[in-house]
C-alpha positions in Angstrom: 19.6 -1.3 16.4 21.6 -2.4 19.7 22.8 -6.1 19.3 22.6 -7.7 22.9 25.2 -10.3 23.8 24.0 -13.1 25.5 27.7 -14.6 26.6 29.1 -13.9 30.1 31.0 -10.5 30.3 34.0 -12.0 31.8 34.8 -13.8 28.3 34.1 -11.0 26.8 36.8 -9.2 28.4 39.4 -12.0 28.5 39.1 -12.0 25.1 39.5 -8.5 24.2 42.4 -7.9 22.7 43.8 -11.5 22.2 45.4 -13.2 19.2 43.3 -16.5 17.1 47.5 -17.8 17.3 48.7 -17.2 20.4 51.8 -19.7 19.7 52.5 -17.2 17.1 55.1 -14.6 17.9 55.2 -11.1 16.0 58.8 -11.4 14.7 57.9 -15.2 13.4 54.3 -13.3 11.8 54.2 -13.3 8.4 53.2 -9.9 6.7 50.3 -9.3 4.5 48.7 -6.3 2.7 45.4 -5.1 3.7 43.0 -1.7 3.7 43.5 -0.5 7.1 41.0 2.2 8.9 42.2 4.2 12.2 39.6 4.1 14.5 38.0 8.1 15.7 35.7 10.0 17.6 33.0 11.3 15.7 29.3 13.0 16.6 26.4 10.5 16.6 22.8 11.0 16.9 21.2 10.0 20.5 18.4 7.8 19.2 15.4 6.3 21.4 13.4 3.1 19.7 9.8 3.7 21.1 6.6 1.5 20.2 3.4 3.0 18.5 0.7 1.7 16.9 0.1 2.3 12.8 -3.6 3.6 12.5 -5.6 5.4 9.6 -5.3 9.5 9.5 -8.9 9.3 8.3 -11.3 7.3 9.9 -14.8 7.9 9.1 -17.7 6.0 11.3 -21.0 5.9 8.7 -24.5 6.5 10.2 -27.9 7.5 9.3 -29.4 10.5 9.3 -32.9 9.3 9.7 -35.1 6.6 11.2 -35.4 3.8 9.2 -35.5 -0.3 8.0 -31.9 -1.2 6.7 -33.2 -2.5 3.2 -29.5 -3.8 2.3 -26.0 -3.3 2.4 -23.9 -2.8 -0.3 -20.7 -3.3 1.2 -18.3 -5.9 3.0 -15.6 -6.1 5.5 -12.5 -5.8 3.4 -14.4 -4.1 0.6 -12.3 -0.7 -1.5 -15.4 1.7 -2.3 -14.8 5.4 -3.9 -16.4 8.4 -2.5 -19.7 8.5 -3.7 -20.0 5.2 -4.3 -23.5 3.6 -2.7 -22.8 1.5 1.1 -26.1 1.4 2.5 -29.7 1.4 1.1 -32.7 2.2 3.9 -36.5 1.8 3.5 -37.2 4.4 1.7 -41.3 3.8 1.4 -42.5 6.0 4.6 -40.2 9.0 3.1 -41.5 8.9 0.0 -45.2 9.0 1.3 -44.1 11.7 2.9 -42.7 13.7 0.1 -45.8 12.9 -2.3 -48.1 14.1 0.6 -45.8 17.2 0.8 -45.6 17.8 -2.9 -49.9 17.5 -2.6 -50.0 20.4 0.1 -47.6 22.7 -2.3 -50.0 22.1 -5.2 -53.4 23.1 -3.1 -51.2 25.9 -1.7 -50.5 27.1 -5.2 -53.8 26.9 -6.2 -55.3 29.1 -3.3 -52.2 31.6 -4.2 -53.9 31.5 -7.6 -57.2 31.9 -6.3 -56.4 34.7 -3.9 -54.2 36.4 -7.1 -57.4 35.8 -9.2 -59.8 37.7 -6.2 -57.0 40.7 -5.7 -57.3 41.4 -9.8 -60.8 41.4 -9.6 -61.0 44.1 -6.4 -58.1 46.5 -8.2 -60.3 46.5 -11.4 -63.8 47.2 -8.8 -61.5 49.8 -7.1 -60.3 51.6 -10.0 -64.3 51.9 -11.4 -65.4 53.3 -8.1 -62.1 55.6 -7.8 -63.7 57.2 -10.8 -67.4 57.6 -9.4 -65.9 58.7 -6.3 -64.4 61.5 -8.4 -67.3 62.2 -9.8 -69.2 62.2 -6.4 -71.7 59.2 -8.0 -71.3 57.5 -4.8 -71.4 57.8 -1.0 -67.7 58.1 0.8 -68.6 55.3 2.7 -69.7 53.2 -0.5 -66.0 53.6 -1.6 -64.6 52.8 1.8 -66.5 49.4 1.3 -64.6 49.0 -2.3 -60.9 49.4 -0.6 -61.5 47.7 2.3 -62.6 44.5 0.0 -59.1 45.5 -1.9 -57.1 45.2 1.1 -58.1 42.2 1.9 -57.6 40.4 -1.1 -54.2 42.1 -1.4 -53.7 40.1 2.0 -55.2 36.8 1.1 -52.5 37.1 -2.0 -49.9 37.6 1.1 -51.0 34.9 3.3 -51.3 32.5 0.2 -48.2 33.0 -0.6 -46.4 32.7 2.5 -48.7 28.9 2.6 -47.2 28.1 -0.5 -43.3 29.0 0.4 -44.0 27.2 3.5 -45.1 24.0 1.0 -42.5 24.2 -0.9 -40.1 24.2 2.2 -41.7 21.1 3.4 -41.1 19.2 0.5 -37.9 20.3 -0.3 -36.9 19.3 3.4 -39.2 15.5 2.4 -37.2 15.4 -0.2 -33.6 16.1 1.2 -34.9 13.4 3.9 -35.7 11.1 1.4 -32.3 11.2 0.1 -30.9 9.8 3.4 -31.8 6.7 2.7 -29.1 6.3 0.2 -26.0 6.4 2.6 -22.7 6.9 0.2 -19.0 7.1 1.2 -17.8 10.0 2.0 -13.9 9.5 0.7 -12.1 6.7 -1.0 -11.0 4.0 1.3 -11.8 0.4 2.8 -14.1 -0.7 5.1 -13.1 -2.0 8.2 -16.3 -2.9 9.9 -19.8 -3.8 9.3 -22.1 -3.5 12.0 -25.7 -4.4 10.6 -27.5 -6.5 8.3 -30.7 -6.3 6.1 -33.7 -6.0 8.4 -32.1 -4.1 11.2 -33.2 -0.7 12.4 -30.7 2.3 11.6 -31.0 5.2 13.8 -29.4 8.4 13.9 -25.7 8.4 15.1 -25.5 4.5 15.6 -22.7 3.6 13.3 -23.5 1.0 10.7 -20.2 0.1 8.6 -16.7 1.9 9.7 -14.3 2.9 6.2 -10.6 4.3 6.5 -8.5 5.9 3.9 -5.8 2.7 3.3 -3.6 5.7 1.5 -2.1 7.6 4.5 -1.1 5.8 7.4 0.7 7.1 10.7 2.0 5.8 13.4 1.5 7.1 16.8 4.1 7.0 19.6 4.0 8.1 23.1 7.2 10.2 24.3 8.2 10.8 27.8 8.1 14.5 28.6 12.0 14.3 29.2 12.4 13.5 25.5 9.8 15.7 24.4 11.5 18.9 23.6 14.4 17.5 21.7 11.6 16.1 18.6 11.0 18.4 16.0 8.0 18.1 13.8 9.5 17.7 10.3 12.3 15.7 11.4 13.4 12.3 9.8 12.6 8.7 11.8 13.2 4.9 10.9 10.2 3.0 11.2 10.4 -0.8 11.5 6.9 -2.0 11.4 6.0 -5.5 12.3 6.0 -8.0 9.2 7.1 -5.1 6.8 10.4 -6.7 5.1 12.6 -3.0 5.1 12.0 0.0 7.4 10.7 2.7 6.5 11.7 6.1 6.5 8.7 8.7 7.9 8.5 12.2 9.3 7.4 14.1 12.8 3.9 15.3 11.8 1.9 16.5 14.5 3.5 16.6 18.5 -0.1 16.6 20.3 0.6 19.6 22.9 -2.1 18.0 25.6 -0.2 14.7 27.0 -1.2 12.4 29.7 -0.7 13.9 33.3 -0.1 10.3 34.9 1.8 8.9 33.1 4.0 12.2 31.9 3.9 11.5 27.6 2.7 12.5 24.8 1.5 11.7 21.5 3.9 12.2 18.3 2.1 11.2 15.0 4.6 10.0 12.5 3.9 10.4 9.0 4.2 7.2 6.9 4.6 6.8 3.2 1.8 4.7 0.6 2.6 1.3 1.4 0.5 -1.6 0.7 2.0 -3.8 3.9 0.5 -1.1 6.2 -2.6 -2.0 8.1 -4.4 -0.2 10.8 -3.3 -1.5 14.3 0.0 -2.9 13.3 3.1 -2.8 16.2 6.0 -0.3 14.7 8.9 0.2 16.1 9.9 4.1 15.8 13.7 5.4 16.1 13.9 8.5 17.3 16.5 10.9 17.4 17.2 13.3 20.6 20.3 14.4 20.1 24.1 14.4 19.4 26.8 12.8 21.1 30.4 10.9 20.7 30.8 8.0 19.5 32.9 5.5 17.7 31.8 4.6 14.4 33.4 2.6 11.8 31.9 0.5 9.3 29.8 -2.3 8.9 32.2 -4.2 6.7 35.0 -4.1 9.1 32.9 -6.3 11.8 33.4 -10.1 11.9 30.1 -12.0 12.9 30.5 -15.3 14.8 27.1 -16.7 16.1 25.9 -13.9 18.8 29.5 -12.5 19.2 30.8 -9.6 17.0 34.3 -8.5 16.7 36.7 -6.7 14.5 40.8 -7.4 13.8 42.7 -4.7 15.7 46.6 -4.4 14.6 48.7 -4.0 18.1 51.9 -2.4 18.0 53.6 -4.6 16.1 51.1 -4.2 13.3 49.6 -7.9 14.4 46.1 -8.6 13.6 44.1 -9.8 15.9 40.7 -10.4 16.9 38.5 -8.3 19.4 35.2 -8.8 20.3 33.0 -6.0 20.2 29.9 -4.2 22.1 28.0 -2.6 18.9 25.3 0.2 19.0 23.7 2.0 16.5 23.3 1.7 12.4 23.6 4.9 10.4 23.7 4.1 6.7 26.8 1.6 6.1 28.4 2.3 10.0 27.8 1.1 12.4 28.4 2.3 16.7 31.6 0.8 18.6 30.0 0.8 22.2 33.3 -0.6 23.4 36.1 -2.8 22.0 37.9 -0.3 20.0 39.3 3.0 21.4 40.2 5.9 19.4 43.0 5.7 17.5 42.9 1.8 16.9 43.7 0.1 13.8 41.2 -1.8 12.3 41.1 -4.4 9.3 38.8 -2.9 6.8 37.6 -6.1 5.5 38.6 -8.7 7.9 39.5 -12.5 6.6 40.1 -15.4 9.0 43.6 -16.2 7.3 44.7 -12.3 8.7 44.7 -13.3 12.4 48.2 -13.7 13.5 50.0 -12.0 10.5 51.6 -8.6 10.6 49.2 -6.3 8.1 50.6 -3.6 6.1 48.5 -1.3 4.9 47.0 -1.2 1.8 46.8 2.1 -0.1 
């Protein structure tokens, strides 16, 4: 992250490159042995810090299916419930008197399918005597027209009872299935977030009555100017600093939403996050992207001196004379750290700087 200095520029430059002791000449310095680095141009990674917000991947708003008296909830703001587990509980007494008076019109429709099975058995067994007198020419054709036609018939009232009772059984498997709606459960594992009714109110169908998100996978979403854009790659590594959190956190491109916002020219980028229990749904993070290579000057962390808001290193000059120069610093990678300027290429640095160095002549240290 870029450190900003807050003192005026022209000390900043005055300073650059002067000795702590400048009473002290090089050929009255003293010498003293100390790891020395050569500063060099290396290839950094262009990195943009833009703000998102952490939310929930899964985010479920719970409802009822049915009209109905809320008879009690079950669970709390700030609740953990498992999938399955009971949130709501509605009046269930108007259902159920509809399912016993749909279970009643299955049984009398099972009993005139009976009945009419009962009447079709008794015209076969008619039929099948007169089939044989009609054989036998013991009765008039149209006296055995009269015993089919009553055998059709019943073979239909078997039919049209049957079709009653499917239909009844229909009903109250559907009385039934509405029934179960008053037992609203949760449909994941998660927490609930917000709870929207009490006991007494009136649920109805697609008004939401508690909220639940899955406190397991977080992500935080970002919005990227179009210019940046093309140079994210889903699957590629970010540094997360979320708000509170006490170390950043490493996540990954997820999702780049191809539909962005035609005002204001950005998209959406949906950074996966890791389990963490200091995540929380609306929480500020701070995202570092990467766009990019470039040159730059890195050298590393343990070579900077820190003096209130001023940074700076000990340089050798070309007597081998340490002294201190103040520093512009960029970017962290790891245990490095960006020289925006102060040190050029090819500058000597004190790897591990001490106040009593300043002044002396340094020889290097194997």
């Amino acid at each position: 992250m870029k450190k900003l200095l807050f003192g005026a520029p022209a000390l900043l430059l005055a300073c650059a490159g002067c000795t702590h002791n400048p009473h002290l000449q090089p050929d009255q310095a003293s010498t003293v042995r100390a790891k020395v680095l050569e500063a060099s141009t290396t290839t950094s990674r262009s990195m943009v810090n833009l703000t998102g917000v952490i939310v929930a991947r899964q985010v479920a708003d719970i409802s009822s299916q049915v009209l109905a008296p809320v008879a009690a909830v079950e669970a709390r703001e700030g609740d953990s419930v498992r999938k399955g587990e009971v949130l709501v509980r509605l009046s269930s007494a108007p259902l159920q008197a509809a399912v016993e008076q749909a279970q009643a019109q299955l049984l009398a429709a099972k009993k005139q399918e009976d009945a009419a099975e009962a009447q079709k058995d008794l015209a076969a067994e008619t039929y099948a005597r007169y089939a044989i007198l009609n054989q036998r020419h013991s009765i008039t054709p149209h006296e055995f027209d009269q015993i089919k036609a009553q055998l059709d018939s019943a073979n239909a009232q078997v039919q049209a009872a049957s079709a009653q009772s499917a239909a009844a059984e229909a009903a109250t498997r559907q009385s039934q299935a509405t029934s179960a709606y008053t037992v609203i459960r949760a449909p994941f594992s998660g927490i609930v977030t917000r709870k929207h009714v009490d006991a007494g109110a009136m649920a109805s169908p697609g008004v939401p009555l508690l909220q639940i998100e899955d406190a397991t996978d977080h992500e935080a979403d970002i919005q990227v100017n179009e210019s940046a854009l093309l140079k994210i790659h889903a699957g590629e590594q970010v540094q997360v600093e979320v708000n509170g959190a006490q170390t950043p956190i490493v996540g990954k491109v997820r999702e780049i939403v191809p539909s962005g916002d035609p005002a204001a020219h950005t998209f959406t980028v949906k950074i996966g996050l890791p389990v963490s229990h200091e995540l929380y749904s609306g929480m500020t993070a701070n995202v570092l992207v990467p766009i990019g290579v470039r040159p730059s000057i890195t050298i590393p962390k343990t070579a900077i001196r820190h003096s209130g808001q001023l940074d700076s290193v000990l340089a050798l000059d070309s007597s081998s004379v340490a002294q201190v120069r103040y520093v512009t610093l960029g970017q962290e990678q790891g245990d490095t750290v960006e020289v925006i300027s102060g040190v050029n290429p090819g500058d000597r640095i004190v790897a591990q700087p001490n106040d009593s160095f300043i002044g002396h002549r340094i020889e290097p240290q194997p």
